[in-house]
C-alpha positions in Angstrom: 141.0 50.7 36.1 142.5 54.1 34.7 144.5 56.6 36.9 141.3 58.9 36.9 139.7 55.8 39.0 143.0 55.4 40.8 143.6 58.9 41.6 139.9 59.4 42.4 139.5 56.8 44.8 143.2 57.7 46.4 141.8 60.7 47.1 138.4 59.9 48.8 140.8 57.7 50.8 143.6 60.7 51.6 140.5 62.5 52.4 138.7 60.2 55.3 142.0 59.3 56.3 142.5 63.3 56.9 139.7 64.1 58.2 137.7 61.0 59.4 134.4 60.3 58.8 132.7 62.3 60.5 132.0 66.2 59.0 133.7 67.5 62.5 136.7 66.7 60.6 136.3 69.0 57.9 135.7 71.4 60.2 139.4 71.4 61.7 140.6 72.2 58.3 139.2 75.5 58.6 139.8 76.0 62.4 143.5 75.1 62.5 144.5 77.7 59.6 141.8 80.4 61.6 143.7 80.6 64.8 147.1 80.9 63.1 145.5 83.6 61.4 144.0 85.0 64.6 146.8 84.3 66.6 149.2 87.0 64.1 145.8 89.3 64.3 146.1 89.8 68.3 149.9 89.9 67.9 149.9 92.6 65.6 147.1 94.2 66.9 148.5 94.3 70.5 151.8 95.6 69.1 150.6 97.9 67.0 151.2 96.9 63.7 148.8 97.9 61.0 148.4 96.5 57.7 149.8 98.1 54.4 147.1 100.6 52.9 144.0 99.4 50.9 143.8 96.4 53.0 142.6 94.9 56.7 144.8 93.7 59.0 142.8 90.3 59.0 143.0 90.4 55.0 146.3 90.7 54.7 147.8 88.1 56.7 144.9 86.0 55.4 146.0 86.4 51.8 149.6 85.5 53.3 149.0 82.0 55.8 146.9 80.7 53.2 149.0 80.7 49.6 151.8 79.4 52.3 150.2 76.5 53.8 149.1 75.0 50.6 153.0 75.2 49.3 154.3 73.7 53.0 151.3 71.3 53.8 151.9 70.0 50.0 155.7 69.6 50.9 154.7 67.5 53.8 152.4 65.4 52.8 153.4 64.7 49.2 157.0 63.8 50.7 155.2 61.3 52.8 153.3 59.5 50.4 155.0 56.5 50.3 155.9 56.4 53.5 152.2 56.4 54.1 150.8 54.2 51.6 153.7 51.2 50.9 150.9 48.8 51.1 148.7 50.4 48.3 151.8 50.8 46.2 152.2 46.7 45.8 148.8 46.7 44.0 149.7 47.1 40.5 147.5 49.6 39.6 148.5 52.3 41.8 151.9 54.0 41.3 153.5 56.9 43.3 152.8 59.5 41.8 148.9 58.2 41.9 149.4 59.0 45.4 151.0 62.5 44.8 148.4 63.6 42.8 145.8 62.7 45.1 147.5 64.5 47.8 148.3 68.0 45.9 145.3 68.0 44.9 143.2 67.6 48.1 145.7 70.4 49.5 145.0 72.7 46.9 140.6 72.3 47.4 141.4 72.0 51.2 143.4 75.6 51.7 141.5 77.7 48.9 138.4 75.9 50.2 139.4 77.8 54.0 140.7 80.6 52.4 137.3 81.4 50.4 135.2 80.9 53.7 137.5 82.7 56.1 137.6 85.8 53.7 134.2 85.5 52.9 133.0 85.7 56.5 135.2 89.2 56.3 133.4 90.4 53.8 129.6 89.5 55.0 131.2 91.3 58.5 132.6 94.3 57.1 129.5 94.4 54.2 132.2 94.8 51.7 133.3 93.0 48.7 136.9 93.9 47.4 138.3 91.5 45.2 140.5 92.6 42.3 141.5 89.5 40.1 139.6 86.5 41.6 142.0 84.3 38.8 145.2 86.5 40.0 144.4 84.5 43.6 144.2 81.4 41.7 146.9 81.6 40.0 148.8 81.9 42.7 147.5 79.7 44.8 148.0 77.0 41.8 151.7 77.9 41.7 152.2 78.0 45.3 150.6 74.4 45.0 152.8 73.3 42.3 156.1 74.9 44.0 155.1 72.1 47.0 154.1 69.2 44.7 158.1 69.8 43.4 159.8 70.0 46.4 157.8 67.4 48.3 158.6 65.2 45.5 161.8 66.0 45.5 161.9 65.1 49.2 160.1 61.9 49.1 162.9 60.5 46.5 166.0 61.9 48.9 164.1 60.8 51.9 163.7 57.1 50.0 167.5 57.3 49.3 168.8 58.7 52.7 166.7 59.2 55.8 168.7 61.9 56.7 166.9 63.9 54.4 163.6 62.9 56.3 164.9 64.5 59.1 166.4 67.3 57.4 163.1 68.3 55.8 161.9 70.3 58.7 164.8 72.4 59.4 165.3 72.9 55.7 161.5 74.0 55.5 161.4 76.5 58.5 163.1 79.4 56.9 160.3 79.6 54.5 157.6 80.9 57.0 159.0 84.1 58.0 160.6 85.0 54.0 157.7 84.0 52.6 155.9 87.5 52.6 153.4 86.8 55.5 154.4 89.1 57.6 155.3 91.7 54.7 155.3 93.1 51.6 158.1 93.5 48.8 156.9 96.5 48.2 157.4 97.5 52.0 160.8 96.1 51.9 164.3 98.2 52.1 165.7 97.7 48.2 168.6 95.6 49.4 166.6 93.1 51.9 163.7 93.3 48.7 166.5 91.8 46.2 167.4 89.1 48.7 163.6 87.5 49.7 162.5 87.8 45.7 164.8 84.7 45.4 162.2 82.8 47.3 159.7 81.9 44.3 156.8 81.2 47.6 157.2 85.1 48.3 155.9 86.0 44.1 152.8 83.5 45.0 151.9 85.3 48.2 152.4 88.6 46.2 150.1 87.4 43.1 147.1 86.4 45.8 147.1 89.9 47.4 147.0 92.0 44.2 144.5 89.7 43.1 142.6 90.3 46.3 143.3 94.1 46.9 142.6 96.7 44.0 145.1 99.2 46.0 147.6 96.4 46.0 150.7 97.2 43.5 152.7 94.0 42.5 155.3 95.2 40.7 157.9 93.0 42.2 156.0 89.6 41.6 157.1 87.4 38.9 154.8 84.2 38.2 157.4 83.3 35.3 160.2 83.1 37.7 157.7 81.0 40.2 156.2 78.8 37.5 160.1 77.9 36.1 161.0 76.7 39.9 158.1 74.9 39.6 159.0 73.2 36.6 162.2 72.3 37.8 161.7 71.1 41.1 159.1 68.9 39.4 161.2 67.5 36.5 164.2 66.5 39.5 161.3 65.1 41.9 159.6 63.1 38.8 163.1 61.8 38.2 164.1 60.6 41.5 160.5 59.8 41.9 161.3 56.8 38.9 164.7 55.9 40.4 162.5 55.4 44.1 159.9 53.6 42.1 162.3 51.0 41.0 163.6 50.6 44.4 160.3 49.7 45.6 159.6 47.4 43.3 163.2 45.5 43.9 161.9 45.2 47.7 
């Protein structure tokens, strides 16, 4: 068996594992991300808040929750995945990072799954159809998933070394979801609190899924090199720990 059979069948597995068997569970995939969505709506709309011009209040955080939960639920779940499959891994044709891939990639078709049907419900209610760069959103969307696949990877080998670092993850991860550009735009930012979020490589995927999405939408402050090359690295430390954890398995 190849790792296309391995990381196909992994993934039929991750996915009725998810979601069950039954078709209701597909359906919580796209609730669960809806009322965090409509949750921010009422907020914002009770206090007031309107969103940037050229775009929809519901848009807008849309276009924000959505590149975000790919990059955290990737985090979580591909930092778990040998904690969640250690009796798969002593089959010798599954490895790790057979597991990972499986894992990134039913994130990434899960969230850009929700977010095509949740913004295309907007458009059928609103009769109107304004996407800029459909591959802008992917593109983002794929970096936001790779920034997660490194990170969570990176995880999984500290949490095999240390649990600490299982414990740690959560705290470490919170910060994210309020400097991640959810709630805001680094255009909208004062210049000194702008320089300090564009650190966070999440915040340049957010910004690449709303100027794909928005025509109005300027950009200027998004930088997928700077995204793809924290990608890179966290995936080159996590592949490297993931080989040092593999090796630990296999002595136990």
């Amino acid at each position: 068996m190849g790792q296309y059979e391995v990381v196909h069948a992994l993934t039929i597995r991750e996915t009725r594992t998810r979601f069950g068997a039954h078709q209701l569970g597909y359906l919580w995939a796209l609730v669960e991300p809806a009322l965090m969505i409509l949750t921010f709506y009422v907020l914002f709309a009770f206090a007031g808040r309107s969103a940037p011009t050229g775009m929809t209040l519901f848009s807008f955080i849309a276009t924000g929750i959505c590149p975000f939960l790919i990059f955290s639920s990737t985090v979580t779940f591909v930092s778990n995945a040998i904690n969640g499959n250690k009796a798969l891994l002593y089959y010798p044709q599954v490895n790790p990072i057979d597991v990972v891939i499986a894992r990134v990639f039913l994130e990434f078709a899960t969230y850009v799954g929700v977010f095509l049907v949740l913004l295309g419900l907007e458009t059928l209610v609103l009769r109107k159809a304004s996407v800029s760069d459909p591959l802008l959103i992917v593109y983002g969307f794929g970096l936001a998933s790779l920034l997660g696949a490194g990170l969570g990877l990176v995880f999984l080998g500290l949490g095999q070394l240390s649990n600490a670092m299982e414990r740690a993850r959560g705290p470490l991860m919170r910060p994210f979801f309020w400097v991640s550009g959810i709630f805001f735009t680094a255009d909208g930012m004062p210049p000194q609190a702008r320089e300090l979020v564009l650190w966070n490589p999440v915040l340049h995927t957010v910004e690449l899924c709303r100027a794909g999405w928005f025509e109005r939408y300027n950009d200027t402050h998004a930088t997928p090199s700077y995204a793809l090359i924290w990608a890179v690295c966290l995936l080159l430390v996590g592949l490297l720990l993931e080989r040092v954890v593999r090796r630990k398995i296999d002595l136990t």
